[in-house]
C-alpha atoms as an extended CHARMM CRD file, in Angstrom:
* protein
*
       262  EXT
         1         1  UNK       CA             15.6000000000       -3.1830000000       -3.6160000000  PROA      1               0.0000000000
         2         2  UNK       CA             15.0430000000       -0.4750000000       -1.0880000000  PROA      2               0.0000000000
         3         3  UNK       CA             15.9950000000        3.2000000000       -1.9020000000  PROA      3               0.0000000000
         4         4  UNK       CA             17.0030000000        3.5920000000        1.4660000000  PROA      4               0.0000000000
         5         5  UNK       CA             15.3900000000        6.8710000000        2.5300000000  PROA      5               0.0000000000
         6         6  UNK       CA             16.0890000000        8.1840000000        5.8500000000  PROA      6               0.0000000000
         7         7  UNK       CA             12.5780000000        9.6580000000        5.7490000000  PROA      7               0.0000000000
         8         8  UNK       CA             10.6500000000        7.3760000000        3.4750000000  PROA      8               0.0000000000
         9         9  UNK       CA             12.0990000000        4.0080000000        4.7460000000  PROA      9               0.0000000000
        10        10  UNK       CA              9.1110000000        1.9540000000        3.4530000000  PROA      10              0.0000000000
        11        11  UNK       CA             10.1910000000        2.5420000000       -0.2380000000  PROA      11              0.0000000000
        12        12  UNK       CA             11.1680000000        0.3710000000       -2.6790000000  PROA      12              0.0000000000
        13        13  UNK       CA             11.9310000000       -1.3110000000       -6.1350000000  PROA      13              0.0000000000
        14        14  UNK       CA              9.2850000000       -3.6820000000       -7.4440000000  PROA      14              0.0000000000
        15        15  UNK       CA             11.7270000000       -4.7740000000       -9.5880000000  PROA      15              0.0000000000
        16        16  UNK       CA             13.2820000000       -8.2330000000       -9.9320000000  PROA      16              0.0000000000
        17        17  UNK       CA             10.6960000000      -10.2460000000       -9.2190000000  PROA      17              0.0000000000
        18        18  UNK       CA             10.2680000000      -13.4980000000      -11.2610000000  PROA      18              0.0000000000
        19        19  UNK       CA              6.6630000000      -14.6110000000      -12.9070000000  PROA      19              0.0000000000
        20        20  UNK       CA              5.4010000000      -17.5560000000      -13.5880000000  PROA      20              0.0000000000
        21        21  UNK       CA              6.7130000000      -17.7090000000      -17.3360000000  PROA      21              0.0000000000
        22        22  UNK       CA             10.3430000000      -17.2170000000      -16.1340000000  PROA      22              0.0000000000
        23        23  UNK       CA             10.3390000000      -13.7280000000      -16.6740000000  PROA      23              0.0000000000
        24        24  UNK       CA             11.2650000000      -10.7750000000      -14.5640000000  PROA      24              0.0000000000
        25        25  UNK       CA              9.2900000000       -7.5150000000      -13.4720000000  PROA      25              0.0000000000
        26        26  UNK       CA             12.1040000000       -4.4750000000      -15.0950000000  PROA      26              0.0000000000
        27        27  UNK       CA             13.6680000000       -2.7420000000      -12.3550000000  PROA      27              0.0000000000
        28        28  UNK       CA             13.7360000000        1.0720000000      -11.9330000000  PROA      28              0.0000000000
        29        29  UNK       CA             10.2740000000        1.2740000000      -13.2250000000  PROA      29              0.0000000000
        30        30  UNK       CA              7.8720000000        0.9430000000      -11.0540000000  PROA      30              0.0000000000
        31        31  UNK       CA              8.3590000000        1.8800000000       -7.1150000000  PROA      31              0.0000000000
        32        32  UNK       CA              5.5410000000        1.5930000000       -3.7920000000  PROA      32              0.0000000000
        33        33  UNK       CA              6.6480000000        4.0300000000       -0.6980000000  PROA      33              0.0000000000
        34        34  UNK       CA              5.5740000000        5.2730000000        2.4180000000  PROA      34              0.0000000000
        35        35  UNK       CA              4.4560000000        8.7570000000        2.8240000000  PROA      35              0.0000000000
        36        36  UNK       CA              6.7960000000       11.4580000000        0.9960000000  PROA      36              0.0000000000
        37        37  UNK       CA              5.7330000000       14.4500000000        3.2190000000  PROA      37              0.0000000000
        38        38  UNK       CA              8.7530000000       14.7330000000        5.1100000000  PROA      38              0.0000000000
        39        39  UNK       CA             11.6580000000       13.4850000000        2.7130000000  PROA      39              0.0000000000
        40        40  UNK       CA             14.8980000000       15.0660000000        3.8240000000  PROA      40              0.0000000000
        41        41  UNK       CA             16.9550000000       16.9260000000        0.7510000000  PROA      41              0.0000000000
        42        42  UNK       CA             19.0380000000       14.2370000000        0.5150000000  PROA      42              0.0000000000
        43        43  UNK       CA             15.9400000000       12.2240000000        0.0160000000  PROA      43              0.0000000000
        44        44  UNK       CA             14.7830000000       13.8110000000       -2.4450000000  PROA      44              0.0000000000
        45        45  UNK       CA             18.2560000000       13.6900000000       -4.4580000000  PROA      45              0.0000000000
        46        46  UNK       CA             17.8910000000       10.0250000000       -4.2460000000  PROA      46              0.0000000000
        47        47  UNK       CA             14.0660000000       10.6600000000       -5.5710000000  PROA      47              0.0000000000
        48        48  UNK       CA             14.9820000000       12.9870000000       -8.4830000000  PROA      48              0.0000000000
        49        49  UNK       CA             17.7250000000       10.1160000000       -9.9870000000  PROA      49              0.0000000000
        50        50  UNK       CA             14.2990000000        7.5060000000      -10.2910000000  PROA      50              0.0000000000
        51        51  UNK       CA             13.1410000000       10.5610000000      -13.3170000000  PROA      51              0.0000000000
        52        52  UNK       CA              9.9310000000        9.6220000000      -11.9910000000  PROA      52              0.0000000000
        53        53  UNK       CA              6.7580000000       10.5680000000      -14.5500000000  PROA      53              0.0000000000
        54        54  UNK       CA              4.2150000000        9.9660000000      -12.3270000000  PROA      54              0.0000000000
        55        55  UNK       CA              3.8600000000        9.8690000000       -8.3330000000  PROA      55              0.0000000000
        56        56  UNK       CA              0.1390000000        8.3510000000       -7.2070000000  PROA      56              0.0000000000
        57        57  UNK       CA             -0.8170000000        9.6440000000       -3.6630000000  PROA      57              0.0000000000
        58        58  UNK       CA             -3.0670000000        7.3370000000       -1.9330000000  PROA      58              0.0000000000
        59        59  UNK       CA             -4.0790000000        9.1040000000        1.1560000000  PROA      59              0.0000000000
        60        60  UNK       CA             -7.2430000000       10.9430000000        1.7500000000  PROA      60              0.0000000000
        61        61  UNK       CA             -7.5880000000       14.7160000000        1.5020000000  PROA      61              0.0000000000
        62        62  UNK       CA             -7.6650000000       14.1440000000        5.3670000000  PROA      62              0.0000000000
        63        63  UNK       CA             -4.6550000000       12.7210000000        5.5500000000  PROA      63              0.0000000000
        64        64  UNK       CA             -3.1330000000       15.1740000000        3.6970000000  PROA      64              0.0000000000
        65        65  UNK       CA             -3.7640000000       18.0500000000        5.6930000000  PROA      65              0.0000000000
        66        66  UNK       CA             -2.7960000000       16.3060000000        8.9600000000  PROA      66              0.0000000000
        67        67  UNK       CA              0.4800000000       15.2700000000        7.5520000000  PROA      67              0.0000000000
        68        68  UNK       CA              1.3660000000       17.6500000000        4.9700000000  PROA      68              0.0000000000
        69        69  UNK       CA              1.6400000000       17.3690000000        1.0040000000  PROA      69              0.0000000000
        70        70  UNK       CA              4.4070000000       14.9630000000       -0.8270000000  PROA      70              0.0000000000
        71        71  UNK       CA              7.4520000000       16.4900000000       -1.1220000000  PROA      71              0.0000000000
        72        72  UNK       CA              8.6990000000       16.0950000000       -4.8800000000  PROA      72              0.0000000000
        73        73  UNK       CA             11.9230000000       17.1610000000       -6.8180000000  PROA      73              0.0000000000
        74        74  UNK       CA             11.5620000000       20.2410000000       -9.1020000000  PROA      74              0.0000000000
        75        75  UNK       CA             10.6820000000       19.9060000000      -11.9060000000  PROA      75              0.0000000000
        76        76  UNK       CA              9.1980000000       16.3770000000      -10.9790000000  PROA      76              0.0000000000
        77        77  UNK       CA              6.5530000000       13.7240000000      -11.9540000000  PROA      77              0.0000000000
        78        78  UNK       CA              2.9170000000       14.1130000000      -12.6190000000  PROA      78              0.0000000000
        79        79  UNK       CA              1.4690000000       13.8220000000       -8.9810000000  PROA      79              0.0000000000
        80        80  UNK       CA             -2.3150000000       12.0970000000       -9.3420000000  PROA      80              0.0000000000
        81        81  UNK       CA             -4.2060000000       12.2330000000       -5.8370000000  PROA      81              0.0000000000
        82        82  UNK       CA             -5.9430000000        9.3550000000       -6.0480000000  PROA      82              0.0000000000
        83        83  UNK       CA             -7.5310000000        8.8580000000       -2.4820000000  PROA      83              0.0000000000
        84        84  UNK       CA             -8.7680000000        5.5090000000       -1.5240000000  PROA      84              0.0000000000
        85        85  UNK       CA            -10.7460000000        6.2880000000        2.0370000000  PROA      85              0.0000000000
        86        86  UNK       CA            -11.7120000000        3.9710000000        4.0440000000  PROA      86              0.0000000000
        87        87  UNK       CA            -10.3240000000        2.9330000000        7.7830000000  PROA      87              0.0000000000
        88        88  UNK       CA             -8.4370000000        6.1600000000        9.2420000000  PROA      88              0.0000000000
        89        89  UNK       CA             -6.5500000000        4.3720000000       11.6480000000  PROA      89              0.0000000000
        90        90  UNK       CA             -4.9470000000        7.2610000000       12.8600000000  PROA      90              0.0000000000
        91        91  UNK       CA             -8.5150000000        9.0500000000       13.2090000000  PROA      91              0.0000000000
        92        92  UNK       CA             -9.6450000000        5.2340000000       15.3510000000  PROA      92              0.0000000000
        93        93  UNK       CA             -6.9800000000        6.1890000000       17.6730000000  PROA      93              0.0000000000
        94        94  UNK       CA             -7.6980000000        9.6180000000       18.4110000000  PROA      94              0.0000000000
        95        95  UNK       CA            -10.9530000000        9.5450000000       18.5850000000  PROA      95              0.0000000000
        96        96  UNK       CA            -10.7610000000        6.9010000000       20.9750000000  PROA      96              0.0000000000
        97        97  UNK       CA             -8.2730000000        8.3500000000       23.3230000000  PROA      97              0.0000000000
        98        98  UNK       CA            -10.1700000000       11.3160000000       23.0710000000  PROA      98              0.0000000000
        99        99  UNK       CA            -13.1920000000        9.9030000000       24.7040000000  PROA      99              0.0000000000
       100       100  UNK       CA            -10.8950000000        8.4890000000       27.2070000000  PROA      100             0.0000000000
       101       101  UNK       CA            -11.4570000000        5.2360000000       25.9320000000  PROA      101             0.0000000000
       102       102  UNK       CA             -8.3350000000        2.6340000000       26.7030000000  PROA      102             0.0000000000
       103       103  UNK       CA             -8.3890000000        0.9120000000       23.2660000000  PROA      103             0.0000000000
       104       104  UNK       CA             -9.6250000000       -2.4050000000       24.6980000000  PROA      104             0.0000000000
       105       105  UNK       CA            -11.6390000000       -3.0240000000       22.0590000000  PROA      105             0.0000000000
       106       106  UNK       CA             -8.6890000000       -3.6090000000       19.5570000000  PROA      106             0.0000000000
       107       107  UNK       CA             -7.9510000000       -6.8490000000       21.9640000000  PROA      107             0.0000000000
       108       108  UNK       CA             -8.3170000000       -9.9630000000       19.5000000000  PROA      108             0.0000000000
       109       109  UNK       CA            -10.1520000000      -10.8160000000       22.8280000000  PROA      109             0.0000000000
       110       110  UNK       CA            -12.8200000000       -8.1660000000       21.8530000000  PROA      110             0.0000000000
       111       111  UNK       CA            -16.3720000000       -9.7980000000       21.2120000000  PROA      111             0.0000000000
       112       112  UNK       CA            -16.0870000000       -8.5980000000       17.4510000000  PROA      112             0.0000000000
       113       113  UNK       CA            -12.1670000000       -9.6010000000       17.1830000000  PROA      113             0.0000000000
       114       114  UNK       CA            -10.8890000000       -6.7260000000       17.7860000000  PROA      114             0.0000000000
       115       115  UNK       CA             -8.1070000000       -4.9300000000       15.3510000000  PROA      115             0.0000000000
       116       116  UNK       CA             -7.2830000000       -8.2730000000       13.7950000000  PROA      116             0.0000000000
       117       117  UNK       CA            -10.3720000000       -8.5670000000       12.2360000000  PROA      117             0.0000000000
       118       118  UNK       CA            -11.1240000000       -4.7760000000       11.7410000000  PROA      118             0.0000000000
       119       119  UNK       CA             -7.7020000000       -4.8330000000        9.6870000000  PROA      119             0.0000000000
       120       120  UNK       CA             -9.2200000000       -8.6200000000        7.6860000000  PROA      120             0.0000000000
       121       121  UNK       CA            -12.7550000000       -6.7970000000        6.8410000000  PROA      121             0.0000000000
       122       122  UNK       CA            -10.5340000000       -3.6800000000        5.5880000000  PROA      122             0.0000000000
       123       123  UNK       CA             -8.8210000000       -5.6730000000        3.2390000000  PROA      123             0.0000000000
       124       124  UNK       CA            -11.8480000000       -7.2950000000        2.1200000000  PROA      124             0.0000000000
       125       125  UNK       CA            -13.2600000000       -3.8970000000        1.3810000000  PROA      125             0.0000000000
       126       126  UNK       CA            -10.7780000000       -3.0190000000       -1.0150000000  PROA      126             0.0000000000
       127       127  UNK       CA            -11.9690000000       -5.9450000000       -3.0770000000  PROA      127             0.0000000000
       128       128  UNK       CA            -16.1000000000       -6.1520000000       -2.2530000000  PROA      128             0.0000000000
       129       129  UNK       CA            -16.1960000000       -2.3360000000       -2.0680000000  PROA      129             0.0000000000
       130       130  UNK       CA            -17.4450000000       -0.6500000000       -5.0200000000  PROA      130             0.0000000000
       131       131  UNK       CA            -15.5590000000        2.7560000000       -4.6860000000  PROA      131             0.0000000000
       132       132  UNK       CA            -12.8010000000        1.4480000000       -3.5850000000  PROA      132             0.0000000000
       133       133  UNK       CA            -12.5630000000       -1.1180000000       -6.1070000000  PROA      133             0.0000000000
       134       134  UNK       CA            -12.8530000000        1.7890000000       -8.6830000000  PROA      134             0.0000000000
       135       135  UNK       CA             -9.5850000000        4.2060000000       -6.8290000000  PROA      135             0.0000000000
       136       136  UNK       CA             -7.6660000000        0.5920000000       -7.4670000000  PROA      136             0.0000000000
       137       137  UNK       CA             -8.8240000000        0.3860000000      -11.4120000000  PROA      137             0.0000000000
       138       138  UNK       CA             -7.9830000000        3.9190000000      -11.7400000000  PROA      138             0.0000000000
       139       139  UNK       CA             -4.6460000000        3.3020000000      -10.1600000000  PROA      139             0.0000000000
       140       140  UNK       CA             -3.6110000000        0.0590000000      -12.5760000000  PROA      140             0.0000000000
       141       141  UNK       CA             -4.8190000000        2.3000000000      -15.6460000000  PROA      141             0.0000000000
       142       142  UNK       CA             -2.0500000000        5.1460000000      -14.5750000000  PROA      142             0.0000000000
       143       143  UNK       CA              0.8160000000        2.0580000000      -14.3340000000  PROA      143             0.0000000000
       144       144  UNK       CA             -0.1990000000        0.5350000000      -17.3160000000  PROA      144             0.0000000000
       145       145  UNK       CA              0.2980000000        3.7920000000      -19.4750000000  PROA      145             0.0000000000
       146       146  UNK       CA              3.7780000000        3.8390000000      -20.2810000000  PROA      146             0.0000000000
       147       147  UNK       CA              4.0320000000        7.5640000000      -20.5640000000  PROA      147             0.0000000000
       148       148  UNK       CA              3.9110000000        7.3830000000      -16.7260000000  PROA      148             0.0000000000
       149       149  UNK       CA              6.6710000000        5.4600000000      -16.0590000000  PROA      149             0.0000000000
       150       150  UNK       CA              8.7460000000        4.9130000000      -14.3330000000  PROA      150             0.0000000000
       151       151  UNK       CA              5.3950000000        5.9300000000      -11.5180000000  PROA      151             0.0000000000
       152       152  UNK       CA              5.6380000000        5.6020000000       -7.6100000000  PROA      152             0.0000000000
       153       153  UNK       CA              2.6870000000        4.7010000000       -5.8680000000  PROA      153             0.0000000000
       154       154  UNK       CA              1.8710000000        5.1380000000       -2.0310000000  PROA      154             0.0000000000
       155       155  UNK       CA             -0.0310000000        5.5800000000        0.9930000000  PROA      155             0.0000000000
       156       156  UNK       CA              1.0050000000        7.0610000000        4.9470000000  PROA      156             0.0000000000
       157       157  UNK       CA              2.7460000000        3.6930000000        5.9090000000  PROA      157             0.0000000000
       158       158  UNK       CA              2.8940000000        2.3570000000        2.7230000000  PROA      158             0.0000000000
       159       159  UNK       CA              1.2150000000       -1.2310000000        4.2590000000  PROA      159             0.0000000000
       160       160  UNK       CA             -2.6250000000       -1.4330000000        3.4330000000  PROA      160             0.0000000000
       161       161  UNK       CA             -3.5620000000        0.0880000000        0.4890000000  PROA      161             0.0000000000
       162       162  UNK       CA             -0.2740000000        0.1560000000       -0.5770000000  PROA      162             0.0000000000
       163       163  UNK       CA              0.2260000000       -3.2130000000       -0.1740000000  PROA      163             0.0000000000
       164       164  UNK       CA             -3.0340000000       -4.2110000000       -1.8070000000  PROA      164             0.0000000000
       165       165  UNK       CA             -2.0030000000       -2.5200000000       -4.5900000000  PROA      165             0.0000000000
       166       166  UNK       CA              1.5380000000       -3.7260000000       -5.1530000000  PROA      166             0.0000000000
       167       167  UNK       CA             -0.2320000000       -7.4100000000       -4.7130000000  PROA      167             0.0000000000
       168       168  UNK       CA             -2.6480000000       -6.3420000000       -7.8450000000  PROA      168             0.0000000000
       169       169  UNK       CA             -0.0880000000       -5.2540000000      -10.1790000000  PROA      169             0.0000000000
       170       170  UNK       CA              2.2740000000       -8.2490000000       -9.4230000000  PROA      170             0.0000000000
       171       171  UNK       CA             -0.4530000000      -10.5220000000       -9.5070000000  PROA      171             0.0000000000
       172       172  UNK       CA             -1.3110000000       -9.1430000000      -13.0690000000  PROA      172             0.0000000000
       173       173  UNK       CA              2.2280000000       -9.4630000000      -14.1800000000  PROA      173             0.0000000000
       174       174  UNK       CA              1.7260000000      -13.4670000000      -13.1270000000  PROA      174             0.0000000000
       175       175  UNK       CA              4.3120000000      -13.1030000000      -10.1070000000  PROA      175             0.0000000000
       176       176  UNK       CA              3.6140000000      -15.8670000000       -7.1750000000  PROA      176             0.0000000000
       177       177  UNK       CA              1.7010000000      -15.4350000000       -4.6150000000  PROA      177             0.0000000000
       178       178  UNK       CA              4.2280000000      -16.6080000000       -1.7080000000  PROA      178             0.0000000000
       179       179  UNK       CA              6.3860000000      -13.9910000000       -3.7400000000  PROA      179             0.0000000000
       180       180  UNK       CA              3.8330000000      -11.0600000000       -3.1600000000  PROA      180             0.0000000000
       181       181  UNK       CA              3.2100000000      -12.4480000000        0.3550000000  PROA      181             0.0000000000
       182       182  UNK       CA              6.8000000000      -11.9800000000        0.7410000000  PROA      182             0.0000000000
       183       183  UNK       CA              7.3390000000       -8.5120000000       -0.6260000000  PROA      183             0.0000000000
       184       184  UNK       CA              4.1440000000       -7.0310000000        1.6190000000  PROA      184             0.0000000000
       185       185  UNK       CA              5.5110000000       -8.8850000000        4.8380000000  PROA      185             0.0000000000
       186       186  UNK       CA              8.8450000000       -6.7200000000        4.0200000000  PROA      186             0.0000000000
       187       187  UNK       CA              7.0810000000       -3.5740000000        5.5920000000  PROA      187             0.0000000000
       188       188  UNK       CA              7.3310000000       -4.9870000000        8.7630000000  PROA      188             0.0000000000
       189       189  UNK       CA             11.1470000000       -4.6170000000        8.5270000000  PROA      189             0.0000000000
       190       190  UNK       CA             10.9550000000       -1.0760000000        6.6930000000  PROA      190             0.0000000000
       191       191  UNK       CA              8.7460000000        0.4060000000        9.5210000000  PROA      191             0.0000000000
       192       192  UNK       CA             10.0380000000       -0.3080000000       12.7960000000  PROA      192             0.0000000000
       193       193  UNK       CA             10.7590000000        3.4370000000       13.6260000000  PROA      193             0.0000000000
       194       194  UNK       CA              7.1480000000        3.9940000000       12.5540000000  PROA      194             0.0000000000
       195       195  UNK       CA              6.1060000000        1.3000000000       15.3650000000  PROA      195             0.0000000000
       196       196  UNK       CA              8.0360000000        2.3720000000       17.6780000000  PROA      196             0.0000000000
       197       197  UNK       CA              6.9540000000        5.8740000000       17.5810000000  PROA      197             0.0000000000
       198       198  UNK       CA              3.2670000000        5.1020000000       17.7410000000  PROA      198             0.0000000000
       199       199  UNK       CA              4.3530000000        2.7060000000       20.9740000000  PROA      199             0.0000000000
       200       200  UNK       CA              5.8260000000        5.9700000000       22.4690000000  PROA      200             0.0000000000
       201       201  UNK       CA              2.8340000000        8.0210000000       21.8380000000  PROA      201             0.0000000000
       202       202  UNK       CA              0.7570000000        5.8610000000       23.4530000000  PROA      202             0.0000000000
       203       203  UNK       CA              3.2050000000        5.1860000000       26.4060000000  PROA      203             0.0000000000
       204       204  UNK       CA              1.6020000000        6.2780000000       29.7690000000  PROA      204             0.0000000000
       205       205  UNK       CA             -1.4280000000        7.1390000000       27.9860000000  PROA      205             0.0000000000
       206       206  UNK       CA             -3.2400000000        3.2340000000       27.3630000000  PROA      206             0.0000000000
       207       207  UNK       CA             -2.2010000000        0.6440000000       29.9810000000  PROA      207             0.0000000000
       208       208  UNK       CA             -0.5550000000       -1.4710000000       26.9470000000  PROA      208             0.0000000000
       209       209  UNK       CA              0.3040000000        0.4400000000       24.1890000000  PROA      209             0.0000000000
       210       210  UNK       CA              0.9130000000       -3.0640000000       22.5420000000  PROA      210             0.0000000000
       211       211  UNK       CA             -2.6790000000       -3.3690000000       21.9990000000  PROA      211             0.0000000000
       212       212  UNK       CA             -2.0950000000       -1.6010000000       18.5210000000  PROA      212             0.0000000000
       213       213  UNK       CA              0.3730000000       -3.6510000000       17.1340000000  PROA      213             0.0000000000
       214       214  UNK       CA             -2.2600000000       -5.2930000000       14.4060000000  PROA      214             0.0000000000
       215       215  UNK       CA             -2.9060000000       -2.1110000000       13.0290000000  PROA      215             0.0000000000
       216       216  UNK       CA              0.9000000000       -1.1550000000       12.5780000000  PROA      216             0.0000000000
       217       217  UNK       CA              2.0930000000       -4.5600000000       11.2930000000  PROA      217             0.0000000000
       218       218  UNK       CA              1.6290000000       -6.5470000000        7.9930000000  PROA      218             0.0000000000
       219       219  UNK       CA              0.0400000000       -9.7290000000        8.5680000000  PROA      219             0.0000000000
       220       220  UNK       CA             -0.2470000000      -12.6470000000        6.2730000000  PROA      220             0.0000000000
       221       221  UNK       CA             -4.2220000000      -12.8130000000        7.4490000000  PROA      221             0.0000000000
       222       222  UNK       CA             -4.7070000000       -9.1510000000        5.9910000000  PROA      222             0.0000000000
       223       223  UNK       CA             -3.6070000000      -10.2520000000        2.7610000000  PROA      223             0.0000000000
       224       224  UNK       CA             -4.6140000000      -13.8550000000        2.7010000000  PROA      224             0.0000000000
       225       225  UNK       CA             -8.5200000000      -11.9500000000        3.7020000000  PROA      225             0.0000000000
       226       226  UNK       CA             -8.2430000000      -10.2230000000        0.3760000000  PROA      226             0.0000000000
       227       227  UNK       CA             -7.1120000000      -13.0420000000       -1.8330000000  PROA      227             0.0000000000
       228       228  UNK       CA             -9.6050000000      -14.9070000000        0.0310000000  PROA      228             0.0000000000
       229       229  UNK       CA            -12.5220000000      -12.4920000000       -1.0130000000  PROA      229             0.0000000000
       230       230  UNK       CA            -11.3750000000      -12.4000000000       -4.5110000000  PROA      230             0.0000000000
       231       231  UNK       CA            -11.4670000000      -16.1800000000       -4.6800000000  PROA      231             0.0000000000
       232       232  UNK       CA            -14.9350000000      -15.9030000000       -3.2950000000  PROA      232             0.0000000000
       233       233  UNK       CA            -16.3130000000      -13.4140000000       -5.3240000000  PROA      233             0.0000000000
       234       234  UNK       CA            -14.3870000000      -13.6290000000       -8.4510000000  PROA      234             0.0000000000
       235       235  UNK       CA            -13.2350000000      -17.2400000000       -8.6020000000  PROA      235             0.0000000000
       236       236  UNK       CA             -9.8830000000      -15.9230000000       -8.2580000000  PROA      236             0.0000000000
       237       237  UNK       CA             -7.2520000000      -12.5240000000       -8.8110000000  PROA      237             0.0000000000
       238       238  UNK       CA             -7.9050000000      -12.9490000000      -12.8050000000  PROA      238             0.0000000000
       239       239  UNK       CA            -11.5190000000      -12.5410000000      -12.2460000000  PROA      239             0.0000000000
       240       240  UNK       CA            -11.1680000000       -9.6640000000      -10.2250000000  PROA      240             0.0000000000
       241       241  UNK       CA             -8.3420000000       -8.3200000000      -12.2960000000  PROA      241             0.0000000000
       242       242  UNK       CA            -10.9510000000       -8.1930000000      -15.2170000000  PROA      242             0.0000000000
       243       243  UNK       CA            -14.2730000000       -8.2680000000      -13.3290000000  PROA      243             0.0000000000
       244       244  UNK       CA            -13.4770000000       -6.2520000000      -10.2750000000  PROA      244             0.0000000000
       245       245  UNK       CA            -11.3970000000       -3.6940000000      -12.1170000000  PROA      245             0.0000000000
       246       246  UNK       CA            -12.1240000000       -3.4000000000      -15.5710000000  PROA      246             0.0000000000
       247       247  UNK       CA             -8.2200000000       -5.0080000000      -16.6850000000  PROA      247             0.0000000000
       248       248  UNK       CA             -9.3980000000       -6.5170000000      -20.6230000000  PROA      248             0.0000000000
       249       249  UNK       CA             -6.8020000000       -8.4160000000      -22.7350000000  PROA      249             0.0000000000
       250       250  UNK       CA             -5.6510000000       -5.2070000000      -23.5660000000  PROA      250             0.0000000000
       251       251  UNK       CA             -4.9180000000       -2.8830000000      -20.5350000000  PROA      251             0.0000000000
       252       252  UNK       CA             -3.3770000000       -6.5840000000      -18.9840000000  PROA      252             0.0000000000
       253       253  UNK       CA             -0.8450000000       -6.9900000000      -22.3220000000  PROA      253             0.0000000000
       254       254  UNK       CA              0.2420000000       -3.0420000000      -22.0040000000  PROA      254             0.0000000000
       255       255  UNK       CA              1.4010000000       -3.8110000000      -18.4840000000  PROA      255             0.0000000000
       256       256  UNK       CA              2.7610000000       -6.7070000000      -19.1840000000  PROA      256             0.0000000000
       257       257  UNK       CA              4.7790000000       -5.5540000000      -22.2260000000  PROA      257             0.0000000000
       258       258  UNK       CA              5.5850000000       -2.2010000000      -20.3430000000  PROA      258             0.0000000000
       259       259  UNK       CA              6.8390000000       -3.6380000000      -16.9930000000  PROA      259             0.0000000000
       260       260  UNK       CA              7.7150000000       -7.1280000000      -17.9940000000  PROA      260             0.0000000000
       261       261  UNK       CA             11.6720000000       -8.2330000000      -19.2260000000  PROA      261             0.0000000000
       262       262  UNK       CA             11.6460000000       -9.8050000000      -22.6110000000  PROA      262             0.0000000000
């Protein structure tokens, strides 16, 4: 269910999905978003009904100070900055166009594959790569604590490392994968406006702006690369679950019993 923010169109319920056992995830519980920074006050209306405990900010201190700090209701949650740095796409851009460069190298034509496969090694890296493996432990540690729900997680876009993340928890919770595929693919209807504005940007400036398009959209290779890579590594998302990130029988049976119908 999306919460249907004018400014924050990316956000939604994680609710309702069904696992494995015939169960449900609870509703109204746990939330992923795109970037908060500029929620309008009737945004943030919507924001303050959730009761939210806990809001975790994936974005680099970087990112932050470009695009401002979330905006929250007062009181609010518990807001955890909990960067997970890594690809600045934003950053690839600019520094690009800065050097006057026309962003041919993002062409799938490139020699090294261009954005496609810069986006396929990112989401490798947030299962092979040790610090970012350990952001993503610390981030299933805050969900699993019930004293911090009902918690909101994102990112800028909420795609990549808010995507990755959503497909960890619901893969814990035993939800499908074609039903997490599904759910991350969703972005790509949530942030058209976002797309479109980047296109504009770029407009007159690149002779096809198009060029970025795999580093705006959700693509089933992005995700399929890190299920892949925990497959390879782990023998699978239960092996990196409790491998990779440090979920035991424990942590796995809070979340479960915490975000999980009866």
């Amino acid at each position: 269910m999306t919460l249907r923010l004018s400014h924050a169109p990316n956000t939604r319920d994680l609710g309702g999905h069904l696992t494995g056992d015939g169960r449900r995830v609870r509703r109204n519980l746990l939330f992923r978003a795109d970037s908060l920074h500029q929620l309008s006050e009737t945004d943030l209306e919507t924001v303050a009904r959730l009761k939210l405990a806990c809001v975790i900010d994936l974005r680099s201190p970087t990112e932050i100070a470009r695009s401002g700090a979330d905006k929250l209701p007062v009181p609010g949650p518990r807001l955890v900055e909990l960067p997970i740095v890594d690809l600045d796409l934003f950053a690839v851009l600019v520094d690009a166009l800065s050097r006057g460069g026309d962003l041919e190298f993002l062409r799938e034509e490139a020699p090294d594959g261009g954005a496609p496969a810069m986006m396929a090694e990112l989401y490798r890296r947030f299962v092979n790569g040790e610090a970012l493996r350990s952001a993503f432990a610390q981030a299933v540690r805050l969900v699993a604590a019930p004293e911090n729900l009902p918690l909101l997680f994102h990112c800028t876009v909420g795609k990549d490392r808010t995507g990755w993340l959503a497909a960890v928890i619901l893969s814990a919770l035993d939800v499908s994968r074609d039903v997490i595929m599904a759910d991350y693919l969703r972005t790509n209807e949530f942030s058209r406006d976002f797309v479109d504005l980047v296109l504009s940007l770029l407009d007159g400036r690149v002779s096809d702006p198009r060029v970025v398009m795999p580093m705006l959209e959700a693509r089933p290779a992005y995700l399929e690369a890190a299920f892949a890579e925990a497959d390879r590594r782990y023998g699978g998302m239960a092996g990196y679950l409790r491998e990779g990130l440090g979920v035991d029988d424990e942590l796995l049976a809070s979340l479960r019993a915490n975000l999980l119908e009866p």
